[in-house]
N, C-alpha and C positions, 0 to 999 in steps of 0.2 A: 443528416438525412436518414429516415428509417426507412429499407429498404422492404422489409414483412408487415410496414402496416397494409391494409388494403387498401387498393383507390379506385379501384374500377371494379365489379360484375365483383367484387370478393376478392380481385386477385392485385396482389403487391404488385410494388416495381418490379422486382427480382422473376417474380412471376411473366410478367410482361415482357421484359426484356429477354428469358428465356425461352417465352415461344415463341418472341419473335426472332431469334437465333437457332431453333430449331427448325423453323421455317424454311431460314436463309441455308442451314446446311441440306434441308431433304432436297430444295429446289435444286444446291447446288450439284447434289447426286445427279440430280434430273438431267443436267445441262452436259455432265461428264458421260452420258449416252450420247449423243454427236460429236465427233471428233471437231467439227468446227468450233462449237461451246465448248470445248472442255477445258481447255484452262480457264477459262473464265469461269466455271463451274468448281473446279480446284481449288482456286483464289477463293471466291466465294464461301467454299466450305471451309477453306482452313480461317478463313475470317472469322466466320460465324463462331463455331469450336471457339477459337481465341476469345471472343468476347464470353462467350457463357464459362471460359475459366473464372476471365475476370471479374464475371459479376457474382460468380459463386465467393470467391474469395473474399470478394466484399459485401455481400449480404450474411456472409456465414462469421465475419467479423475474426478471418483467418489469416489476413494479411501478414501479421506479423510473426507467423510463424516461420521460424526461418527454415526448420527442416524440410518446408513445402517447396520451399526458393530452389535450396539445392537439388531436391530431387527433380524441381522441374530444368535446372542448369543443366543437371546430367543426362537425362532423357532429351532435353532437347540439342546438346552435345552429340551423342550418338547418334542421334538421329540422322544429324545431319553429317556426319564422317560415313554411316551409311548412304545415306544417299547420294553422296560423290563418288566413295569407292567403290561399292558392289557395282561390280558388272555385268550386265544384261543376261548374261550365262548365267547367273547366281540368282537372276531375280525368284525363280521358282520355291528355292529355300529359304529366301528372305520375306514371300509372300507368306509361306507356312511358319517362322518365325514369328513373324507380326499379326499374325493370327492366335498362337500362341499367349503374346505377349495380352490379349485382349482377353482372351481368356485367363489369365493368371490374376490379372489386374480386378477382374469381376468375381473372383474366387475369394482374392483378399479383401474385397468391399463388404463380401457375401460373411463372411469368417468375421471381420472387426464388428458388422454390425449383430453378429449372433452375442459375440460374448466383451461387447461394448460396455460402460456402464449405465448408460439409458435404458430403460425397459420398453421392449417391445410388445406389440399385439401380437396375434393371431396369422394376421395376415402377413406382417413383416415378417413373421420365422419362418413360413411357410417358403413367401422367395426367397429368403436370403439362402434358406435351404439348397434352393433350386439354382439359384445362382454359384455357391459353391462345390455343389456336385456335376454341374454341366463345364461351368469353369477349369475345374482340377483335368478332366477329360481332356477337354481342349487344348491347356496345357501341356500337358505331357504326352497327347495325340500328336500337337503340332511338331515339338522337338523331334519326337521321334521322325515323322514326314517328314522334318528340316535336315537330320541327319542322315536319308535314305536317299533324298535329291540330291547333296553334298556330297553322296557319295563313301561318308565315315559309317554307314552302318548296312548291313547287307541288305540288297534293295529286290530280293527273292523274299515270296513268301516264311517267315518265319512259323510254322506250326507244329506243335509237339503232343504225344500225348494227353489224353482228358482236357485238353485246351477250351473246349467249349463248356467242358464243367467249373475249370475255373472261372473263365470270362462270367460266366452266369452268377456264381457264387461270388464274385467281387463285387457285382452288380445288387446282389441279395445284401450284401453287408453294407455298400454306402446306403442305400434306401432305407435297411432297419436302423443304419446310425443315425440317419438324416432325422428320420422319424420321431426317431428318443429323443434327438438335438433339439426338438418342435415340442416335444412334453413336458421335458423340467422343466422348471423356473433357475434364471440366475446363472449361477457357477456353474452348475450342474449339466450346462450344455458340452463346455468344453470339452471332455474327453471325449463323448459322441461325433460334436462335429471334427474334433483330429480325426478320427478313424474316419468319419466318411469321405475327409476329406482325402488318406492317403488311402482308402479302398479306391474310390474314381479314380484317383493318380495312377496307379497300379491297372485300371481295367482301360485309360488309355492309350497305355505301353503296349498292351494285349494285345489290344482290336487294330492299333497301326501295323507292330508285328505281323501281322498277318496275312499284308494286302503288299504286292508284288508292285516293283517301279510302275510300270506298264498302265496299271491304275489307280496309282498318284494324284492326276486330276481330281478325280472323283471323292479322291478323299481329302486333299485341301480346300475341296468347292463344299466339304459337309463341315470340315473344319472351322472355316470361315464362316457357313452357317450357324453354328453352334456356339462360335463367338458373340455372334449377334444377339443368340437367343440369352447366352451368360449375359451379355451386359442389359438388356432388358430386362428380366427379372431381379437382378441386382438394381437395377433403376427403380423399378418398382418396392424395391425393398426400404430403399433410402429416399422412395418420394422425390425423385430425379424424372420431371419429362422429355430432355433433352438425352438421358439417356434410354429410354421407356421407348420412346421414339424413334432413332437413329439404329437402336438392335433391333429392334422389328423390322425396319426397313433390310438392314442386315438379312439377320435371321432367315427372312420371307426369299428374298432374290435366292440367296446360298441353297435353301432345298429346292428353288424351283430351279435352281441352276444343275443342281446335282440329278436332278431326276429326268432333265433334259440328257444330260451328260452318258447316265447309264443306258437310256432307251440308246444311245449313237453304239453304245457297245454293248447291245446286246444283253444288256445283265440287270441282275437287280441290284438294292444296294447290300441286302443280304449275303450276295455272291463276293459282292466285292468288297467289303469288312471281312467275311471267312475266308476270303484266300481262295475263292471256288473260280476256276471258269467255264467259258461255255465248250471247252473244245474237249472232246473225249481223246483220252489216250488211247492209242491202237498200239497193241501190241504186232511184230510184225515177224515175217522168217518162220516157217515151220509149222505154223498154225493148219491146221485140217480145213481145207474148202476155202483157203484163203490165196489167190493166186496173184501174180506178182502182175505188174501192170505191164500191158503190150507198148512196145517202145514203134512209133511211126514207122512205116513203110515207106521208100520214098523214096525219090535223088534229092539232096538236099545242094540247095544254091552254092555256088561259090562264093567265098565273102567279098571278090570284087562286084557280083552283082546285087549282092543285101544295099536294100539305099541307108548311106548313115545318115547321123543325128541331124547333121549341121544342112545337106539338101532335103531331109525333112522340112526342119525349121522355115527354112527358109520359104518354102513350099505352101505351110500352113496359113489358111486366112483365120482362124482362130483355134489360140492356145487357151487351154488352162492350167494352172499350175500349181501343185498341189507340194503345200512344205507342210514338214516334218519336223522330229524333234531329231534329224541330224543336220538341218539348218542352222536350228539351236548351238548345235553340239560344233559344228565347223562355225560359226558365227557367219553364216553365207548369206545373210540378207541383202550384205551391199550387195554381191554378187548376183543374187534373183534379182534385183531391183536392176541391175546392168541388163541382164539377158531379157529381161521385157521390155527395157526401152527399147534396146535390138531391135525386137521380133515389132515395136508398135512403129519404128523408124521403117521394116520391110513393107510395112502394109498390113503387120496381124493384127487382130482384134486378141488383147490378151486380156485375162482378166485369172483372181486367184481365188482356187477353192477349200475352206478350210473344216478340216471336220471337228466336231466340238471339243473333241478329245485329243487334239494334235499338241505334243508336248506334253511339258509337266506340268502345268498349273493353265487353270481355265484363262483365256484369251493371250496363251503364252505366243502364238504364233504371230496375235494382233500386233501385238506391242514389238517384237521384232519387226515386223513390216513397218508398221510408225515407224521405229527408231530409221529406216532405210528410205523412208518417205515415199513410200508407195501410199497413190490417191485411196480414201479408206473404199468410194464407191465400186472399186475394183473386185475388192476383198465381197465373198458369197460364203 
């Protein structure tokens, strides 16, 4: 069977069969937005994916390469020993990891097809360009967030002197490499695209450096966008719709997600790549015209009459509950899930508020509550 003759509107089997697996994985995104579909959405996607391996393998007449078998043995090995053993705790660095991982993966597609033996156009230098400069970032952006959630790298602000003159100038050097990598013909890409490829490398070490636990999210939610957009452009370099498709989809959510994310904190994304926040430092003690704050006037209660927690609660016909990334940190979900059935057993109306930015990676709080099986309609 030829799989690139065409049969329909122009377009082969291979053709066919791959939008029609692109299809089945955007739908399944689609589905993975209601907690009712979502595994059915999951299934779906990882089906889809599975088939457009297989038809790639077999219209590209790659089958028999064995080193394809083993790398996919060992990728799907790991995979799955991650997915049993990381713990819910962990998932925030394994989120920026696997972000990473998409990014590195769209870097080397971007990299083989620059100094491949096939000759390229115009167009294809241009993305593959693009693809391995956004790629390399991503990469070494995500490692870095993976080891700042993990905890092995210091998760303060890193910034040092002329910091933004470097950042800039690393940024100056992959693009003029990028550039030159787009002008010659042949061999002559090579040393260009290395260097632009370890300038990016280098200017996503920078830009994670910089950015303080605290706003984490915000930068594995740009992470993860910028995965998307490597692996699109790389799609587009090697004439892949299924992956042209799937990074856009990416790509698109990840910055609307990030821009949602900074409006909840106040910031831009400017602010929150340079290390900047919004709170000014006050100096305090000693200053001229600066007076110390008046402390209450008053008889203050006895702590037998302060009403505590527990004849609050009880009291309350509606609670709201609001977790944190010390929920996270204590693994307290069972626990909120106990004290709201409590409070829904006394007669409250309880329901949980969560703000975009609670925890370390975007819907880190969701997914603890799933895991604790609190109803999602709860969750605001």
């Amino acid at each position: 069977m030829d799989w690139n003759t065409a049969i329909f509107l122009g377009l082969s089997l291979a053709d066919l069969l791959g939008l029609v697996f692109v299809i089945g994985t955007v739908w399944g995104i689609r589905l993975m937005s209601s907690p009712t579909t979502a595994v059915s959405g999951n299934l779906l996607g990882a089906v889809s994916m599975t088939g457009a391996i297989i038809v790639t393998l077999v219209s590209e007449n790659i089958v028999s390469v064995q080193i394809l078998w083993i790398g996919m043995a060992i990728g799907g090995a790991l995979g799955y020993t991650l997915a049993v053993k990381v713990a819910m705790i962990q998932m925030p660095q394994m989120v920026a990891l696997l972000n990473g991982f998409g990014g590195g993966s769209s870097a080397i597609v971007s990299l083989l097809t620059l100094l491949g033996p096939v000759a390229i156009g115009p167009f294809e230098k241009v993305t593959a360009v693009l693809g391995l400069l956004v790629g390399a970032v991503t990469l070494s952006g995500s490692l870095i967030a993976a080891g700042k959630l993990a905890g092995k790298i210091n998760q303060r602000p890193v910034i040092f002197e002329n910091q933004t003159f470097v950042n800039t100038l690393a940024i100056i050097i992959s693009v003029a490499a990028g550039v030159r990598a787009i002008m010659v013909p042949g061999d002559g890409a090579m040393w260009p695209s290395i260097i632009a490829l370890i300038a990016s490398f280098a200017y996503g070490v920078l830009f994670t450096m910089r950015v303080g636990g605290a706003d984490m999210p915000i930068t594995v939610s740009l992470l993860n966008s910028l995965s998307g957009v490597a692996a699109s452009v790389s799609g587009l370099a090697i004439r892949n719709p299924l992956l042209v498709a799937i990074g856009a989809v990416v790509g698109a959510s990840g910055l609307i997600l990030t821009q949602i994310m900074c409006r909840a904190m106040n910031r831009s994304l400017g602010q929150v790549l340079t290390g900047k926040t919004t709170v000014a430092h006050v100096k305090t003690g000693g200053a001229k015209g600066v007076s110390e704050p008046k402390k209450a006037v008053g008889k203050k209660k006895p702590a037998s009459e302060e009403p505590d927690f527990i004849s609050v609660a009880r009291a309350a016909k509606k609670v709201i509950v609001v977790p944190g990334y010390g929920m996270a940190l204590g693994q307290a979900q069972g626990d909120v899930k106990a004290l709201m059935d409590k409070l829904e057993a006394d007669g409250a109306e309880v329901k949980v508020a969560i703000h975009p930015v609670a925890g370390r990676m975007p819907g880190h709080m969701n997914v603890l509550l799933a895991e604790a099986d609190v109803p999602y309609d709860k969750l605001y």
